[in-house]
Biopython code that builds the backbone (N, CA, C, O; Angstrom):
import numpy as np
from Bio.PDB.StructureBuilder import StructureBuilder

atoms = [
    (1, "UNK", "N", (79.395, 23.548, -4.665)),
    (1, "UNK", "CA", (78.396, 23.827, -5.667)),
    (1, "UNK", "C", (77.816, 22.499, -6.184)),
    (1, "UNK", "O", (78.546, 21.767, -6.852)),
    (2, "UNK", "N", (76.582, 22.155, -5.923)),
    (2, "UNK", "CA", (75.536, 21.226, -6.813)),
    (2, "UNK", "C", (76.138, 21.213, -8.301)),
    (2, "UNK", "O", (76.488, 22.166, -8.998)),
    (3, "UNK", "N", (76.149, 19.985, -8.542)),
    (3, "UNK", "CA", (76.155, 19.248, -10.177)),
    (3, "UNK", "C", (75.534, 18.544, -10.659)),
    (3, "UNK", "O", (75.475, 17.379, -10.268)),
    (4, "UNK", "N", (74.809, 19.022, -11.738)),
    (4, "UNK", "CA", (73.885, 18.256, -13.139)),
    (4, "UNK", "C", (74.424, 16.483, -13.180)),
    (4, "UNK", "O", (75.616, 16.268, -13.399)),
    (5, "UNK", "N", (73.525, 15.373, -12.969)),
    (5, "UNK", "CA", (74.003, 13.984, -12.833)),
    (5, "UNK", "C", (72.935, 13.607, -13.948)),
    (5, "UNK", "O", (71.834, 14.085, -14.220)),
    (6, "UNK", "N", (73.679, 12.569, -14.490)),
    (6, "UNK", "CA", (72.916, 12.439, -15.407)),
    (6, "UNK", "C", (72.184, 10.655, -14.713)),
    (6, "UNK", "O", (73.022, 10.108, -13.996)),
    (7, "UNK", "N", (70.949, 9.890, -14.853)),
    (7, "UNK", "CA", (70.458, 8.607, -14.177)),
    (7, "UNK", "C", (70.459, 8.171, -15.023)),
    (7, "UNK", "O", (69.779, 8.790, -15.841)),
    (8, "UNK", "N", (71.146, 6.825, -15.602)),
    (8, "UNK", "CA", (70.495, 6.146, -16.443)),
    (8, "UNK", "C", (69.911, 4.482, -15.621)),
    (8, "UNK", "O", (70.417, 3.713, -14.804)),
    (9, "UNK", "N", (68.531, 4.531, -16.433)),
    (9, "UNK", "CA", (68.002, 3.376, -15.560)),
    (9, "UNK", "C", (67.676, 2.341, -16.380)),
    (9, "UNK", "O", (66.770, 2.601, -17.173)),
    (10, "UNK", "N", (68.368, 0.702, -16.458)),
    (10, "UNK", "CA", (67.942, -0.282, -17.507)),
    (10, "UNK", "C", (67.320, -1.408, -16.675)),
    (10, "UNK", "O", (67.799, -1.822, -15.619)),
    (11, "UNK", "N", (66.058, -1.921, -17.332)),
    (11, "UNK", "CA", (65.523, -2.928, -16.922)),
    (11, "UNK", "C", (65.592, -4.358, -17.172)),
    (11, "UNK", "O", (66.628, -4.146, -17.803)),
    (12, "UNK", "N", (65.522, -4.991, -17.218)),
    (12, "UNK", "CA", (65.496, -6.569, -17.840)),
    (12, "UNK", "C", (64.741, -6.970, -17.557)),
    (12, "UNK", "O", (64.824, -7.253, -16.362)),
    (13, "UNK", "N", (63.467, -7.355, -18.177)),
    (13, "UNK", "CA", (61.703, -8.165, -18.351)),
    (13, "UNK", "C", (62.321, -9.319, -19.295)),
    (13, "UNK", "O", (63.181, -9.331, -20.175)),
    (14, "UNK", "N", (61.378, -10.402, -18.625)),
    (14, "UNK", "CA", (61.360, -11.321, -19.197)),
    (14, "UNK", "C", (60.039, -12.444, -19.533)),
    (14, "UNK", "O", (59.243, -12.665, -18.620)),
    (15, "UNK", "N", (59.882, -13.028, -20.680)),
    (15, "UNK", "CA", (58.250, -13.327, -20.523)),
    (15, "UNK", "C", (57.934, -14.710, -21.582)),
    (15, "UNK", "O", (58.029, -14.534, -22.796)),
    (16, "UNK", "N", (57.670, -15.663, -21.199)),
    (16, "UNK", "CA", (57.555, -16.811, -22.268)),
    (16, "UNK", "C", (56.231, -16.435, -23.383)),
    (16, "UNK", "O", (55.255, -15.717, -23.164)),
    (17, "UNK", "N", (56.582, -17.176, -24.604)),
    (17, "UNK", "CA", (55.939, -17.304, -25.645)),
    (17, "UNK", "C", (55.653, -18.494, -26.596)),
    (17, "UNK", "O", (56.639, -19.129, -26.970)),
    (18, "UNK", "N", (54.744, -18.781, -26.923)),
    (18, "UNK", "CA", (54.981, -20.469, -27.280)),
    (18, "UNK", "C", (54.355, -19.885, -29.106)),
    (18, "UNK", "O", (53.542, -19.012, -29.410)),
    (19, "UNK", "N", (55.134, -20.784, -29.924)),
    (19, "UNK", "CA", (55.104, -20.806, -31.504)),
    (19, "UNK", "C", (55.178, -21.698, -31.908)),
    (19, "UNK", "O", (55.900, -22.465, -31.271)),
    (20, "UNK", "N", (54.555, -22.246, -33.156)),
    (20, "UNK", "CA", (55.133, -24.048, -33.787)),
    (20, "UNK", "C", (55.842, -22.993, -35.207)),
    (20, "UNK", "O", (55.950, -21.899, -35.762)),
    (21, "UNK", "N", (56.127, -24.305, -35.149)),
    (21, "UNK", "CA", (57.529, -23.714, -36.259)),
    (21, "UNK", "C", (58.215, -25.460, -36.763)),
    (21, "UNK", "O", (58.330, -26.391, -35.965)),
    (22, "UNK", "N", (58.526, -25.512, -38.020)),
    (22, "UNK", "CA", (59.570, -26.903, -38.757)),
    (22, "UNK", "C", (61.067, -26.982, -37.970)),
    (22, "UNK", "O", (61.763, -27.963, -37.710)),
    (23, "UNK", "N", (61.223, -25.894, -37.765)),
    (23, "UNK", "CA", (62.585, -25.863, -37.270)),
    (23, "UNK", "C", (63.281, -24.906, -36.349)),
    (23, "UNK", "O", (62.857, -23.773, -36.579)),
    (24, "UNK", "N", (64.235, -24.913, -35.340)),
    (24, "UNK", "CA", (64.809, -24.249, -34.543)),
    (24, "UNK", "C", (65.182, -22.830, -35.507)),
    (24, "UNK", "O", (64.878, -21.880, -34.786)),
    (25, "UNK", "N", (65.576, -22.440, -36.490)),
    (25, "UNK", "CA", (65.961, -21.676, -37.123)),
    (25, "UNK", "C", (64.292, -20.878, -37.520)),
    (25, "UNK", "O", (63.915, -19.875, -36.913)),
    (26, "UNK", "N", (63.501, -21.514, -38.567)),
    (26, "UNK", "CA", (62.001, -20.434, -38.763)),
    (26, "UNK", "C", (61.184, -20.337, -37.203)),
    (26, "UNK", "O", (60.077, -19.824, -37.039)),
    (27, "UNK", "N", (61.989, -20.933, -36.188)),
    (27, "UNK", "CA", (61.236, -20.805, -34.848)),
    (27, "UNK", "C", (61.776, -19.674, -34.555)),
    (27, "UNK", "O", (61.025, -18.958, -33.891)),
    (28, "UNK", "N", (63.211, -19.046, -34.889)),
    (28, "UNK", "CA", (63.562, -18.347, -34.279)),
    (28, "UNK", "C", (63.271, -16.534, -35.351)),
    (28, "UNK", "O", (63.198, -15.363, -34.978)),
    (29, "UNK", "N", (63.211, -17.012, -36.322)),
    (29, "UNK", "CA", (63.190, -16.213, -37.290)),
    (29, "UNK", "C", (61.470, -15.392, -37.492)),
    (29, "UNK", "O", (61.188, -14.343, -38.071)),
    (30, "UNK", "N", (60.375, -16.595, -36.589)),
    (30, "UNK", "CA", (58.673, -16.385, -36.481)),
    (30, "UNK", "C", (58.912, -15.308, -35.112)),
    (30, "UNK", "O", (58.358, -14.220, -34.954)),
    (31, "UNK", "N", (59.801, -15.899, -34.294)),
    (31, "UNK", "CA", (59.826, -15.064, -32.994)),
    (31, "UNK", "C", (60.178, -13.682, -32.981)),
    (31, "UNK", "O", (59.698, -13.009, -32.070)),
    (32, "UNK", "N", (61.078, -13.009, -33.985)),
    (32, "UNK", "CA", (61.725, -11.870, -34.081)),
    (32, "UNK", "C", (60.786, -11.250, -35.375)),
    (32, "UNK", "O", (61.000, -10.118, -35.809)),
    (33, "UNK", "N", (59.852, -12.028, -35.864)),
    (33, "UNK", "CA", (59.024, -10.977, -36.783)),
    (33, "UNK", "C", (58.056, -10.675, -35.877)),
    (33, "UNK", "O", (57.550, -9.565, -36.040)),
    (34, "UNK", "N", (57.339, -11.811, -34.296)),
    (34, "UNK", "CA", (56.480, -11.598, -33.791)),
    (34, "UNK", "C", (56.437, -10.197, -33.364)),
    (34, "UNK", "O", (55.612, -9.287, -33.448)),
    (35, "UNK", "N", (57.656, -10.349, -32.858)),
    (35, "UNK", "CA", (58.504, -9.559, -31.375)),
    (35, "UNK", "C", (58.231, -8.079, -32.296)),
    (35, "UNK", "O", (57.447, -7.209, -31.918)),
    (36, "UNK", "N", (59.060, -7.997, -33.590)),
    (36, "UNK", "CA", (59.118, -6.710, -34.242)),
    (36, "UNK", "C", (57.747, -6.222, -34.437)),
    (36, "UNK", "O", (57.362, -5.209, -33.853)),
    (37, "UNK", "N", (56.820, -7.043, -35.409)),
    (37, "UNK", "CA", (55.610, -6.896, -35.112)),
    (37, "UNK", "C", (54.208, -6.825, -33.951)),
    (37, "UNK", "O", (52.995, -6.834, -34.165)),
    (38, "UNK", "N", (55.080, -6.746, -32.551)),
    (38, "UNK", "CA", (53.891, -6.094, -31.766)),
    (38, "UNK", "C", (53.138, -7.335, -31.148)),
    (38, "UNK", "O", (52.450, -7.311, -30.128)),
    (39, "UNK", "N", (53.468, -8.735, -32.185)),
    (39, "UNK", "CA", (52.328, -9.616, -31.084)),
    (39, "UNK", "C", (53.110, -9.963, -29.912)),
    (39, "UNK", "O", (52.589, -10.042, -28.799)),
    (40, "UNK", "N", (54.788, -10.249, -30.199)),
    (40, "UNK", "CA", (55.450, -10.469, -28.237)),
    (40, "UNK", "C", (55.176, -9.632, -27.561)),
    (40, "UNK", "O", (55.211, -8.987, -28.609)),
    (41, "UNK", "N", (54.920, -8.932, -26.823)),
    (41, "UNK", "CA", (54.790, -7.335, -25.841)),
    (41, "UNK", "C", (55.520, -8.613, -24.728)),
    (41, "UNK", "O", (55.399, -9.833, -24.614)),
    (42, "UNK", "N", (56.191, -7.691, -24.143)),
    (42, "UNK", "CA", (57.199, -7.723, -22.976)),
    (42, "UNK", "C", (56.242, -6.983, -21.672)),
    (42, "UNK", "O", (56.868, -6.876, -20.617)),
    (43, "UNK", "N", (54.751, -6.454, -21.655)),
    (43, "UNK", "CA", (54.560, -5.873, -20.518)),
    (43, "UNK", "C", (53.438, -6.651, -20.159)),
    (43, "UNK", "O", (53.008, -7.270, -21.133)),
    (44, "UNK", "N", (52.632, -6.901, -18.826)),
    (44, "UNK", "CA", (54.082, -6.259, -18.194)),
    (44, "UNK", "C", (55.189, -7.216, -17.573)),
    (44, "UNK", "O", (55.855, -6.878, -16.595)),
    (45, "UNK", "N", (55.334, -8.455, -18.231)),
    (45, "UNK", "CA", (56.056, -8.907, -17.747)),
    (45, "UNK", "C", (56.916, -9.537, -16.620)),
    (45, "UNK", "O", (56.279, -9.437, -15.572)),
    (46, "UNK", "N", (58.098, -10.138, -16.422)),
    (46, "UNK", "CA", (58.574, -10.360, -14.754)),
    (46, "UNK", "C", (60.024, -9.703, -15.002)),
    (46, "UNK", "O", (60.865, -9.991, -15.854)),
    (47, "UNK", "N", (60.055, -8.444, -13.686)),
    (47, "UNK", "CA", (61.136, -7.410, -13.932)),
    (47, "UNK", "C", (62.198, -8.451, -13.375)),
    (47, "UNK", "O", (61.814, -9.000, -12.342)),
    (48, "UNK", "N", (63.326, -8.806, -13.785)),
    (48, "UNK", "CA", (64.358, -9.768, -13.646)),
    (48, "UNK", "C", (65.648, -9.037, -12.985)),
    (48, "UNK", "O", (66.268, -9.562, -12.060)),
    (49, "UNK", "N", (65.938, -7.990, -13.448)),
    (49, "UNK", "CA", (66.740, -7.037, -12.648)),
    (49, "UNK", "C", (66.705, -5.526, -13.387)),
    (49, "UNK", "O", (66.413, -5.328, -14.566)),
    (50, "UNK", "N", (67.078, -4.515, -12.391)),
    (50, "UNK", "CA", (66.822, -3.433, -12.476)),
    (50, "UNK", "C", (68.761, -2.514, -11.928)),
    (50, "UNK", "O", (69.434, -2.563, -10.899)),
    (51, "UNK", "N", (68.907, -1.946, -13.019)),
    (51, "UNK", "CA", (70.281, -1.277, -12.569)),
    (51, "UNK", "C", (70.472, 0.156, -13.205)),
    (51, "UNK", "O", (70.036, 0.779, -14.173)),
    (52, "UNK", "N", (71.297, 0.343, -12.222)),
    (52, "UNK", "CA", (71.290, 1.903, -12.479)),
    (52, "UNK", "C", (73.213, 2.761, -12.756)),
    (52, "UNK", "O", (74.236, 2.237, -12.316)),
    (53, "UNK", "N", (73.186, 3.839, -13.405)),
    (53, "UNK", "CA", (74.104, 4.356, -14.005)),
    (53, "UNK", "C", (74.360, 5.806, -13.360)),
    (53, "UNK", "O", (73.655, 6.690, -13.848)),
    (54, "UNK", "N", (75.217, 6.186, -12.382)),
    (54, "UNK", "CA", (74.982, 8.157, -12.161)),
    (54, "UNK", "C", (76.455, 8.066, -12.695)),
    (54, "UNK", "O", (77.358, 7.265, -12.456)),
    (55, "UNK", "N", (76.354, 9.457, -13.711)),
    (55, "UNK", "CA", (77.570, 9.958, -14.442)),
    (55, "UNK", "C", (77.236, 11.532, -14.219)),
    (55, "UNK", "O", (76.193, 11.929, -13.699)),
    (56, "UNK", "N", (78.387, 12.449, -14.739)),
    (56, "UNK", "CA", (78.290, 13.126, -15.027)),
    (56, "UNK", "C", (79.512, 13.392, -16.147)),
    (56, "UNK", "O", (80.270, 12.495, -16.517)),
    (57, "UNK", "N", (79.578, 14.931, -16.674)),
    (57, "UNK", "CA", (80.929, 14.721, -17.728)),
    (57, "UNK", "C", (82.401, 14.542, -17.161)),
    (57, "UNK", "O", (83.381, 14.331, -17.876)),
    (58, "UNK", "N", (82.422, 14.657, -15.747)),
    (58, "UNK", "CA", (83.895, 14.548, -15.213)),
    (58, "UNK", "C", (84.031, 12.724, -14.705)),
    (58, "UNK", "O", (85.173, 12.271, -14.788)),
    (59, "UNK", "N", (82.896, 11.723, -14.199)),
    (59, "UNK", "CA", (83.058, 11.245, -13.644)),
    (59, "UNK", "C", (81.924, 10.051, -13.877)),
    (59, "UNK", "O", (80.917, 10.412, -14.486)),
    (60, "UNK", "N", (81.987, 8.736, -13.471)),
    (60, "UNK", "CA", (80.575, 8.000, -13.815)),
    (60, "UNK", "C", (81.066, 6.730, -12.624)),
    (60, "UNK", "O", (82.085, 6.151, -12.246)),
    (61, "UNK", "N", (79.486, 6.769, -12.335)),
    (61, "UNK", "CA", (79.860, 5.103, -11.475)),
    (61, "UNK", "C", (79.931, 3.926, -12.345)),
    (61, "UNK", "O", (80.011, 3.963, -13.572)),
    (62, "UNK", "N", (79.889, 2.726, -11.501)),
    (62, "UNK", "CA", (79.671, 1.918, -12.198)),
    (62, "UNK", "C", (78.367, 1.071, -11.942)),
    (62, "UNK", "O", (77.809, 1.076, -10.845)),
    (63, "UNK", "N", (77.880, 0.287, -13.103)),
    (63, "UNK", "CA", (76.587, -0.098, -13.546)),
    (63, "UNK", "C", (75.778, -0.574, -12.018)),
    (63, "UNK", "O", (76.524, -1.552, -12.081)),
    (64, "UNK", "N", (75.231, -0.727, -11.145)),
    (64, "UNK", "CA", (74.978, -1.030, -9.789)),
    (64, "UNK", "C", (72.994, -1.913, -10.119)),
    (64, "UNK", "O", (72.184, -1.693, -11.019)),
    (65, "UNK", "N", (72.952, -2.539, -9.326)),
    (65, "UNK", "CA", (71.753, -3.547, -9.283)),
    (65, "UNK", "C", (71.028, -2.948, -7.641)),
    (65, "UNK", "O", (71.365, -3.028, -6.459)),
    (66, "UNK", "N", (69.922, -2.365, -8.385)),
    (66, "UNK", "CA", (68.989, -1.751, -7.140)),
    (66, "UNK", "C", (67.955, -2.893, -6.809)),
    (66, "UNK", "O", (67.121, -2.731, -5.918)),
]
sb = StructureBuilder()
sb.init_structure("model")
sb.init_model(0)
sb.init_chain("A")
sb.init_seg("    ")
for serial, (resi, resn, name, xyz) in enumerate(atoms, 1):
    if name == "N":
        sb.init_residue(resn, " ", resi, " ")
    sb.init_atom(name, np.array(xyz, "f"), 0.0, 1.0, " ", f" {name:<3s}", serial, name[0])
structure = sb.get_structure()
């Protein structure tokens, strides 16, 4: 008998951004209001790796790089 699998699929993008900033700390603190606020966008980005998850409730693989 066929069984319900559940896919989980995670990506990793990666993408430079340039900011002036006084210091390593409000550099990092400008970057995570950017990021929250919408001006970093991650797309579309360079896909860095891509991996995948099949589970179900009895059983699960492990994390695998497609």
């Amino acid at each position: 008998m066929k069984k319900i699998y559940t896919i989980t699929i995670e990506e990793t993008v990666s993408d430079v951004f340039y900011l002036e900033a006084n210091s390593l700390e409000e550099a990092k603190e400008l970057a995570i209001a950017n990021y929250n606020n919408g001006v970093f966008v991650l797309e579309p980005g360079n896909l860095i790796e891509t991996n995948l998850l099949v589970g179900n409730d009895n059983e699960s693989s492990d994390w695998f790089e497609l």
